[in-house]
Structures are given as structure tokens and as C-alpha cells.
GUKOL-121707 format. One line per field, with one value per residue (C-alpha): residue in one letter; y, x negated, z negated. Coordinates in Angstrom, 1 decimal, always signed. Example, Ala and Ser with C-alpha at 12.3 -4.5 7.8 and 13.67 -1.06 7.14 Angstrom:
<pts>
type: c(A_S) .
y: c(-4.5_-1.1) .
x: c(-12.3_-13.7) .
z: c(-7.8_-7.1) .
</pts>
This chain:
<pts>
type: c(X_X_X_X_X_X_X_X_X_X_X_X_X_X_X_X_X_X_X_X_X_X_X_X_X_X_X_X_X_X_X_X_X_X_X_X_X_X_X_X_X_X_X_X_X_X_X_X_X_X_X_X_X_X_X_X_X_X_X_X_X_X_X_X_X_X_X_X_X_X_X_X_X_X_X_X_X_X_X_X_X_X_X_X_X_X_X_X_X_X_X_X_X_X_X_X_X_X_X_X_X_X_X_X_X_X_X_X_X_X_X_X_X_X_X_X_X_X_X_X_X_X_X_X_X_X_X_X_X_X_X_X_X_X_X_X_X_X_X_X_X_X_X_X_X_X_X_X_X_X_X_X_X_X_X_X_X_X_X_X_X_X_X_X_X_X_X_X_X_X_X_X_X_X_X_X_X_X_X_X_X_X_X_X_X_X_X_X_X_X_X_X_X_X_X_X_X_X_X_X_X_X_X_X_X_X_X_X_X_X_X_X_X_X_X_X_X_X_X_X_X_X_X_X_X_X_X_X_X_X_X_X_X_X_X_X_X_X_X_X_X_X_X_X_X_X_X_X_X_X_X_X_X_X_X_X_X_X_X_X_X_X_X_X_X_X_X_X_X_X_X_X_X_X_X_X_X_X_X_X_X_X_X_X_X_X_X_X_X_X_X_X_X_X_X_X_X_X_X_X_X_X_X_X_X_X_X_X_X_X_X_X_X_X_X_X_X_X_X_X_X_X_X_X_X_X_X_X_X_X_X_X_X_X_X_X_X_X_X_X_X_X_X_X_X_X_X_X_X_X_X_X_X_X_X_X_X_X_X_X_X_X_X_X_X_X_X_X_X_X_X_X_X_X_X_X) .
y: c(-10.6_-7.8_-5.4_-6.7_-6.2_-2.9_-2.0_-3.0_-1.6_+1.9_+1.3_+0.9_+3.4_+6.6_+5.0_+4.9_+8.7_+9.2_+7.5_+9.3_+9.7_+9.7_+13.3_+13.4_+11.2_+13.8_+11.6_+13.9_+14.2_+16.5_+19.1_+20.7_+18.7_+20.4_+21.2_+17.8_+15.9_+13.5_+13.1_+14.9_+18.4_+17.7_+19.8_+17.6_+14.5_+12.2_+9.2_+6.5_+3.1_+0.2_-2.0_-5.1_-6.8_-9.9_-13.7_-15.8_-18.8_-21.3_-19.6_-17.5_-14.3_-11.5_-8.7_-6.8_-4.0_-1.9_+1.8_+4.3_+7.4_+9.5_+12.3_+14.8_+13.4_+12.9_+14.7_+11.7_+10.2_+12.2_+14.4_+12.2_+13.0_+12.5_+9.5_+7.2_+3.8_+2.0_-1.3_-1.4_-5.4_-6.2_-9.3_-7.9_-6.9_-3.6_-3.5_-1.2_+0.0_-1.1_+1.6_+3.9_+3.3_+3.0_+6.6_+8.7_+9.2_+7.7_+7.5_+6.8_+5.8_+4.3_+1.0_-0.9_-4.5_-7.9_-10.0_-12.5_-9.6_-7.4_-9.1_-8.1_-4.7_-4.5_-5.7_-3.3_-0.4_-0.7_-1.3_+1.9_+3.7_+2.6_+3.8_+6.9_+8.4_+9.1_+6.7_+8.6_+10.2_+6.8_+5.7_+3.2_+3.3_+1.9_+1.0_-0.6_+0.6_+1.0_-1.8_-2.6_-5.4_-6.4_-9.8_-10.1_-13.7_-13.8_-12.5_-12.3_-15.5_-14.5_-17.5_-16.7_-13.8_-11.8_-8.4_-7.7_-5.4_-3.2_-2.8_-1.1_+0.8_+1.9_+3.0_+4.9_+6.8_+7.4_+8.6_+12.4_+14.8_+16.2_+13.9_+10.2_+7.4_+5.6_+1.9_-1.0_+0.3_+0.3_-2.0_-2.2_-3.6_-7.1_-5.9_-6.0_-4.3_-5.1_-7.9_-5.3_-4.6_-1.9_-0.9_+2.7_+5.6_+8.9_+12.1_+15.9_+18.2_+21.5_+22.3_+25.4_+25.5_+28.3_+30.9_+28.6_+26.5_+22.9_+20.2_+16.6_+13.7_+10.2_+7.1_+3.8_+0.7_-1.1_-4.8_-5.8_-5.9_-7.7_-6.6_-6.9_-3.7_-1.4_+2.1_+5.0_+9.0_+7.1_+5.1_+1.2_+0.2_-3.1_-4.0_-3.2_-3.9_-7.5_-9.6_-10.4_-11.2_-12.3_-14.4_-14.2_-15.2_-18.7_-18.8_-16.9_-17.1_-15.8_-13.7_-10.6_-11.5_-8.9_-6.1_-2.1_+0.0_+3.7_+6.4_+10.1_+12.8_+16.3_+19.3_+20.7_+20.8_+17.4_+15.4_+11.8_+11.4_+13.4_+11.6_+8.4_+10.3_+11.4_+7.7_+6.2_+8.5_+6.8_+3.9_+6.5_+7.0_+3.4_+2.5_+5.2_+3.2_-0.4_-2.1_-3.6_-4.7_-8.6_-11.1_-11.9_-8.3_-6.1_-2.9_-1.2_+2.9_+5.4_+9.0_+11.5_+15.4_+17.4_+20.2_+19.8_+18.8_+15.2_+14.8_+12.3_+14.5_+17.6_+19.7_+19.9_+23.2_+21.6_+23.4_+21.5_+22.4_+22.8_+19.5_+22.2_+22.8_+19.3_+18.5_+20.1_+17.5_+14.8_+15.1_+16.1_+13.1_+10.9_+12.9_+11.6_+8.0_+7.6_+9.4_+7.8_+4.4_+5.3_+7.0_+3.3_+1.7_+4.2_+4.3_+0.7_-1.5_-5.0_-7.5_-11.3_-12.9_-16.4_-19.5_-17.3_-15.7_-12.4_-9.2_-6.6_-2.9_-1.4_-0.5_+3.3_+4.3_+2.1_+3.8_+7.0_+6.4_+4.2_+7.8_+9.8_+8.2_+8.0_+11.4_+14.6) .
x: c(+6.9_+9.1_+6.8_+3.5_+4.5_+5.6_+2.4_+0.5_+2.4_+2.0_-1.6_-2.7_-0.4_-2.3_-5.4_-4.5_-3.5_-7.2_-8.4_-10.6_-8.8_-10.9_-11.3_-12.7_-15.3_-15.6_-13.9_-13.1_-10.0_-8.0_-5.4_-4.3_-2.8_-0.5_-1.2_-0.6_-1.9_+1.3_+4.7_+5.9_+4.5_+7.9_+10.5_+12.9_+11.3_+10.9_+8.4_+8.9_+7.0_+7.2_+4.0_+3.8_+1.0_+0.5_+0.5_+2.7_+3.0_+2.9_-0.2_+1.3_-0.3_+2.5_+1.1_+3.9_+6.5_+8.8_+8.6_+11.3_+11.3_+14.5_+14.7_+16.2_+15.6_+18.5_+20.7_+20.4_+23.1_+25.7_+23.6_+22.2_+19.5_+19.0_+16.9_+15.6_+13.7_+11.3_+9.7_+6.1_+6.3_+9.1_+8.2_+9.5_+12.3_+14.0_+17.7_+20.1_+18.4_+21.1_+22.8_+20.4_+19.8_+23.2_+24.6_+21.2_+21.9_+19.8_+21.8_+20.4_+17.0_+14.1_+12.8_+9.9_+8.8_+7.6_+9.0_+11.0_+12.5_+14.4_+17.6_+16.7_+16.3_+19.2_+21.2_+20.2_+20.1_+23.8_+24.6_+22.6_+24.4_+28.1_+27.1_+25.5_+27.6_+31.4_+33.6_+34.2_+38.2_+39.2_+38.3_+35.5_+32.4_+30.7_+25.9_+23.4_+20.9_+17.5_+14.9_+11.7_+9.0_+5.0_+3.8_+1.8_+1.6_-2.2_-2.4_+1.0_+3.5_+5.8_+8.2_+8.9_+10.4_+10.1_+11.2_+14.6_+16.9_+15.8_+12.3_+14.2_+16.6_+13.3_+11.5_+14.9_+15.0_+11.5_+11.1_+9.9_+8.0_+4.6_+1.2_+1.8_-0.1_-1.9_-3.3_-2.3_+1.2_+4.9_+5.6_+1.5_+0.3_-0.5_-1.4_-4.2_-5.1_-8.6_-9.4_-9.6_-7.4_-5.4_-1.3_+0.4_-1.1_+0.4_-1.0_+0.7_+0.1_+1.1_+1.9_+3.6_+5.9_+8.2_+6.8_+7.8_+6.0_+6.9_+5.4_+5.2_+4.6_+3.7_+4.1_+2.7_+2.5_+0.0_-1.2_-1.9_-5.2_-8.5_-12.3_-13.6_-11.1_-11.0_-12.4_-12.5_-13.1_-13.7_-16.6_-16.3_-16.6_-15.5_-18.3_-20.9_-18.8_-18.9_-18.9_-15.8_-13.4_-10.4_-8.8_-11.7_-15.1_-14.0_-11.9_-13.0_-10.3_-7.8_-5.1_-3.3_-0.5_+0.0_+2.3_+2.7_+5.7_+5.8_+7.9_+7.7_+9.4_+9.7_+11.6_+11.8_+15.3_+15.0_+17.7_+18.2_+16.7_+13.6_+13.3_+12.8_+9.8_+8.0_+8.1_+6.7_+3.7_+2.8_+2.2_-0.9_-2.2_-2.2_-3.9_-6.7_-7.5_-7.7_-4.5_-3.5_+0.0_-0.6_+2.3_+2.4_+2.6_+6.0_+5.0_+8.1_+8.9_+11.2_+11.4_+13.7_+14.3_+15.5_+15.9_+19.3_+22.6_+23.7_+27.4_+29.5_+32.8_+34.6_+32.5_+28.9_+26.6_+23.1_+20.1_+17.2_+13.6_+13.4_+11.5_+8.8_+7.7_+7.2_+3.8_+2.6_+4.5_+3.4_-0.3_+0.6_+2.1_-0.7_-3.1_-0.4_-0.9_-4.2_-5.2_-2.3_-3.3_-7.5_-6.1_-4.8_-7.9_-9.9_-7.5_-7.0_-8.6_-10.2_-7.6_-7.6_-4.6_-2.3_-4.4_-7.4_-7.8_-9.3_-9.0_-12.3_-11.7_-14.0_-17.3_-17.0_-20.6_-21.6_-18.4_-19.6_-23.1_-21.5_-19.6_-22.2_-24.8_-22.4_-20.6_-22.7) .
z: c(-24.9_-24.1_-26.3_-25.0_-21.1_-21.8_-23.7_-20.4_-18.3_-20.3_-20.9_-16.7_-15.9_-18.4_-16.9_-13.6_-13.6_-14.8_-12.1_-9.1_-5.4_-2.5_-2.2_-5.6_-4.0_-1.0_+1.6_+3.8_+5.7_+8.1_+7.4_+3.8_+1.1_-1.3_-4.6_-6.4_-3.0_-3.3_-1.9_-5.1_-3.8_-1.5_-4.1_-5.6_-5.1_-8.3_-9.0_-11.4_-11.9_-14.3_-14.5_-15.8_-16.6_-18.6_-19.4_-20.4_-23.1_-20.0_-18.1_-15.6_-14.9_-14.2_-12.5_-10.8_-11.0_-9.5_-8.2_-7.1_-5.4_-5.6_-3.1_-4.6_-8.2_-10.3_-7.9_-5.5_-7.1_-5.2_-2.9_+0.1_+2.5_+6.4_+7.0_+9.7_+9.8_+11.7_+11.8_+13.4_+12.6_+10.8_+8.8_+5.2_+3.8_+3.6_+2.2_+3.4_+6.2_+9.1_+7.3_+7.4_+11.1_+12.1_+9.2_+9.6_+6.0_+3.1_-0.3_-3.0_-4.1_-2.3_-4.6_-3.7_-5.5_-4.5_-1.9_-4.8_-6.7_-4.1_-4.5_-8.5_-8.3_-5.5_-8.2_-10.3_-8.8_-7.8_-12.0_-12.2_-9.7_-10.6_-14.6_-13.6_-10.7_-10.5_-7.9_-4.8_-4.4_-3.8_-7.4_-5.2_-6.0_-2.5_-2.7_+0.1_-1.8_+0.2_-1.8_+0.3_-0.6_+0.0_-1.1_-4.1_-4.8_-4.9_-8.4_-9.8_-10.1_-7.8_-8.2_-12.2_-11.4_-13.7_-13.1_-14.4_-14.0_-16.8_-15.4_-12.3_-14.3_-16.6_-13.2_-11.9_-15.4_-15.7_-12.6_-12.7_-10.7_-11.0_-10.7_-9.3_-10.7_-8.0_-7.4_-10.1_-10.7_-10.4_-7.1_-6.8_-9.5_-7.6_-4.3_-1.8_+1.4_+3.0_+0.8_-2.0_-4.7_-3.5_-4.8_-4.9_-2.8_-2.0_-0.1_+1.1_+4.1_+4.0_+7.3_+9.4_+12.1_+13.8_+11.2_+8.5_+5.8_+5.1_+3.0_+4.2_+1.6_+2.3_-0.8_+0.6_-1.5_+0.5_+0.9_+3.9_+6.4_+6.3_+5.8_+9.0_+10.6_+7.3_+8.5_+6.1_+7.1_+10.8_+9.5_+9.9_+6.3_+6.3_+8.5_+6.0_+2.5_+3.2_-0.1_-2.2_+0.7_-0.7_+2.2_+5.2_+3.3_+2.9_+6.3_+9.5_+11.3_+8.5_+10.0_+8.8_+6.6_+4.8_+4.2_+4.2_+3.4_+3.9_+2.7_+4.0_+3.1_+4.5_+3.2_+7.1_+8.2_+10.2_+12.2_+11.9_+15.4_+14.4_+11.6_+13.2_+15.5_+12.2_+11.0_+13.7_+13.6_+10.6_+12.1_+13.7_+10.0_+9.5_+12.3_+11.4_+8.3_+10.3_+10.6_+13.9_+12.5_+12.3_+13.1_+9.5_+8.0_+7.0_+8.2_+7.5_+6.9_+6.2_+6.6_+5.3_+4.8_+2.1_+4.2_+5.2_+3.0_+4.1_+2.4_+4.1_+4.3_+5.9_+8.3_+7.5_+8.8_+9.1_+10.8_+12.9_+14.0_+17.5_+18.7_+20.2_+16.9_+15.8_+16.5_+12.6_+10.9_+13.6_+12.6_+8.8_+8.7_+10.3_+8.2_+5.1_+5.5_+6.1_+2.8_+0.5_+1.9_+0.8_-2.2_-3.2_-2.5_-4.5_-7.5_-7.9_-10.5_-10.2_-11.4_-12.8_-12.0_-11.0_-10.9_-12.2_-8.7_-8.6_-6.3_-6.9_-6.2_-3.3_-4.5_-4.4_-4.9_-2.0_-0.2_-0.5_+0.7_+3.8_+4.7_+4.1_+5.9_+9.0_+8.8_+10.3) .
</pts>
């Protein structure tokens, strides 16, 4: 079984790096993504996902995984960053994050999974920490690791849980930087946003302020919204792309229960305080694509910089961008989420899963006749 979920997992993830993103489509978007259009173009910053996808002997359709994001890659170990968090609608999960508020420090890894296996990968990623990283002078070796979760009971079977603590330890250690695969992987391999089949999605901005140049990344693992709101590039698509409505076609007045968690990163010398403003404008980039942050979705995110050091003793010499110069890695951030959350819808794949129910992917020829005919 082992072997076989593996397999899978290895198998979506090389095709999902083939896979088109919106702007090989010629969605267009605002501002300048990096060179790798993902939040890996952020230095440092590592990626890994472990997708797994297959059925078991009893009928169960497993179609989930785990992603992690280490900020400053192995070195995150021992070397934390400056982090802040905020909850547009906080019903989801997001462990460790009281700390995080309450330190303005972020140590350790960001995971993300389904709602049934955080306390999993929690689990896990402490194990992982405790073998990899010396105690502290003490001889204590002290985690409230940062594990965030969407819902993807629709297609996987949540209550088997079956991710295990090697499938976080395997994301953790295959985490690398470079291209990030997109749509049915890692944490996002049963999700849905808009009624389509949606998962991982990640965008860049390059961006300038005060004479300097800084990159901003966004990683969302999305699954939340309905149809009827979905708007790409500013057109309303989900009032045209009506058919295969996953929750709505059968009930009207379906609501959004759904989910949405959002991680961006910035190498600009940021303080905890700004940190927590450049979160909350991705809550803008969210809203551009057609959520209106339902009582029954998580829309929970994190931010954090690389561009000051973050150690937790003696007397640290830290610098900060003057909150005048901001506004670049306001929009840069906006201009983030909206893409990494179309860049999921685009990549993803239609997927068969739990009790047979299915989840298409949007129809991207008919996508890019709906923008073209609408955009000058």
C-alpha cells in the first residue's frame, strides 16, 4: 500500500509541474512576478509536498497530503523569522499561532494538511525537529510548530486518516527550492475552490521601495468559495461557467463553507507589526478572485520576512522599512494572492474521489475566451 501511495503521489506531482499556470493562458495580471512566479523566488525559502492518492482494500478514496514551507530552508531549524497572523474568518485551524501573535517570531516550519490530520503532522513535525536540531543551552528542546488546515472531505476520506507522520517528515525533507508544483498536491490534492477542483497555488512580485528591490511570495492552498462570485482578471466567470457545480447546482442556497490559508513571505526587512499589515492585504487578493469570507470558511494567513535575523537571545540589531515605503509590498502582495489562488485553479486536475464524488477542473479554453471577450 505503502509503495502504491507513494507511486501516486510521485506520478501527479511530475505532472502537475508540467501543468499550464494562468499566465501561460495569457490571464493577465498586474505588477512583475519573479523569475520562478512562486514564493520560492523569496531566497531561502524551500517547498516540499507529499501527495497521496489512492484506494484502499475497503473503498475509501485517499486523496490528500501534506505541504511545508520552510523559510529559510534547512536553516529554519535554528534560525527563526519575524512573523505575524491574521484571521479574516477564523473557522480553521492554525497551530502555534498564539505564539506567533503574542513572540512576533515564527520558528520553524509552516505545514499545511486537512482539517483531521493537524494534530498528525503537529506530532510530527516536533519528532522532526527534536531529531534534527540541537536542545537549546538548557539541554530543552521547546516546539508549537505552526500546522494550518482546509477541509477536503468531498473527495478524500477524511475520517481514516491517513497521513502519518512519515508523509510530513517526507514533505519536511523533500522540501527544496526552485519550481513549485501547483494544484492536486502536497496539502491540495483534495481541495476545491469555486466548485472546481482547485489545491496548491503560488505567485511573486518583484517590487521596489526606498531605492531597494524586494521579492514578495504568496503559497495558498485553496478550497473555499462558490460559482456564482468566482471572478478572474476582473471578469465574472462564475456567472457564465455554470455547469458542474459541486455544492450549488443541486442546492441554491448553498453557503460558503469552505477554507483558504495563505502564506507570504518577503525578504524586506519587516517588523512583526508590519507584518501583520502585509497579511491582511491578502485578504484584498482574495477578495479580487470572489470570496466574501463565508461564516463557514477558515480564511487564515501568515506573513513573514527573511530580511531581518529573529534569534530569541542577547541583543539583536534588526533594521525596518520605513512604513512610508510600504505601499509596493501592499499591492505586490494583493497582486500575490490573486494569481497563486488562479494559478491553483488552472493547474489542478479533475479528480474521482470518496463515495465516487467528483470535482472537474475549470474548463480553460472556455476561460480564456470568457477573458478575452471581456478584457479590452
Amino acid at each position: 500500500m505503502l509503495n502504491k501511495i507513494l507511486t501516486a503521489g510521485l506520478l501527479m506531482l511530475a505532472t502537475t509541474c508540467n501543468a499550464e499556470r494562468a499566465r501561460d493562458l495569457g490571464i493577465p495580471f498586474d505588477g512583475t512576478p519573479g523569475p520562478l512566479n512562486a514564493i520560492t523566488d523569496v531566497p531561502g525559502i524551500t517547498v516540499g509536498h507529499t501527495t497521496l492518492i489512492t484506494d484502499t482494500e475497503e473503498g475509501h478514496a485517499v486523496r490528500t497530503g501534506v505541504t511545508a514551507i520552510l523559510p529559510r530552508g534547512n536553516d529554519s531549524l535554528m534560525d527563526p523569522v519575524m512573523a505575524a497572523i491574521f484571521s479574516l474568518n477564523g473557522n480553521g485551524e492554525m497551530t502555534g499561532s498564539h505564539w506567533v501573535e503574542e513572540s512576533g517570531v515564527l520558528e520553524g516550519p509552516v505545514m499545511i494538511t486537512n482539517t483531521h490530520s493537524v494534530g498528525t503532522v503537529r506530532d510530527a513535525t516536533i519528532a522532526w525537529r527534536v531529531k534534527a536540531a540541537p536542545p537549546d543551552a538548557s539541554g530543552y528542546t521547546w516546539s508549537l510548530p505552526l500546522v494550518a488546515e482546509t477541509w477536503d472531505g468531498h473527495l478524500n476520506d477524511i475520517n481514516g486518516f491517513h497521513v502519518k507522520a512519515e508523509d510530513a517528515v517526507a514533505a519536511l525533507e523533500g522540501a527544496r527550492g526552485g519550481p513549485v508544483a501547483e494544484g492536486n498536491v502536497g496539502g491540495g490534492t483534495g481541495m476545491i475552490c469555486h466548485e472546481y477542483k482547485c489545491g496548491i497555488g503560488t505567485a511573486s512580485r518583484l517590487v521596489s521601495a526606498e531605492k531597494e528591490n524586494y521579492r514578495v511570495g504568496v503559497l495558498v492552498q485553496a478550497n473555499y468559495g462558490l460559482r456564482d462570485t468566482l471572478r478572474i482578471a476582473g471578469v465574472p466567470v462564475g456567472q457564465y461557467l455554470r455547469n458542474d457545480r459541486i455544492y450549488s447546482e443541486e442546492n441554491p442556497e448553498a453557503g460558503d463553507t469552505g477554507s483558504i490559508i495563505i502564506v507570504v513571505a518577503t525578504d524586506a526587512p519587516l517588523l512583526p507589526h508590519q507584518l501583520k499589515r502585509l497579511a491582511k492585504r491578502a485578504a484584498m487578493g482574495l477578495a479580487r478572485v470572489g470570496s466574501y469570507a463565508g461564516n463557514g470558511s477558515g480564511d487564515i494567513f501568515i506573513a513573514f520576512s527573511t530580511g531581518n535575523p529573529a534569534s530569541q537571545t542577547g541583543l539583536q540589531q534588526v533594521r525596518m522599512l520605513g512604513n512610508e515605503h510600504l505601499d509596493p509590498l501592499f499591492r505586490g502582495t494583493v497582486e500575490a494572492t490573486e494569481e497563486a489562488i488562479v494559478n491553483a485553479l488552472v493547474a489542478a486536475r479533475d479528480m474521482r474521489g470518496e463515495g465516487g464524488n467528483y470535482a472537474k477542473a475549470i474548463d480553460r479554453e472556455a476561460l480564456v475566451k470568457l477573458v478575452d471577450k471581456y478584457r479590452p
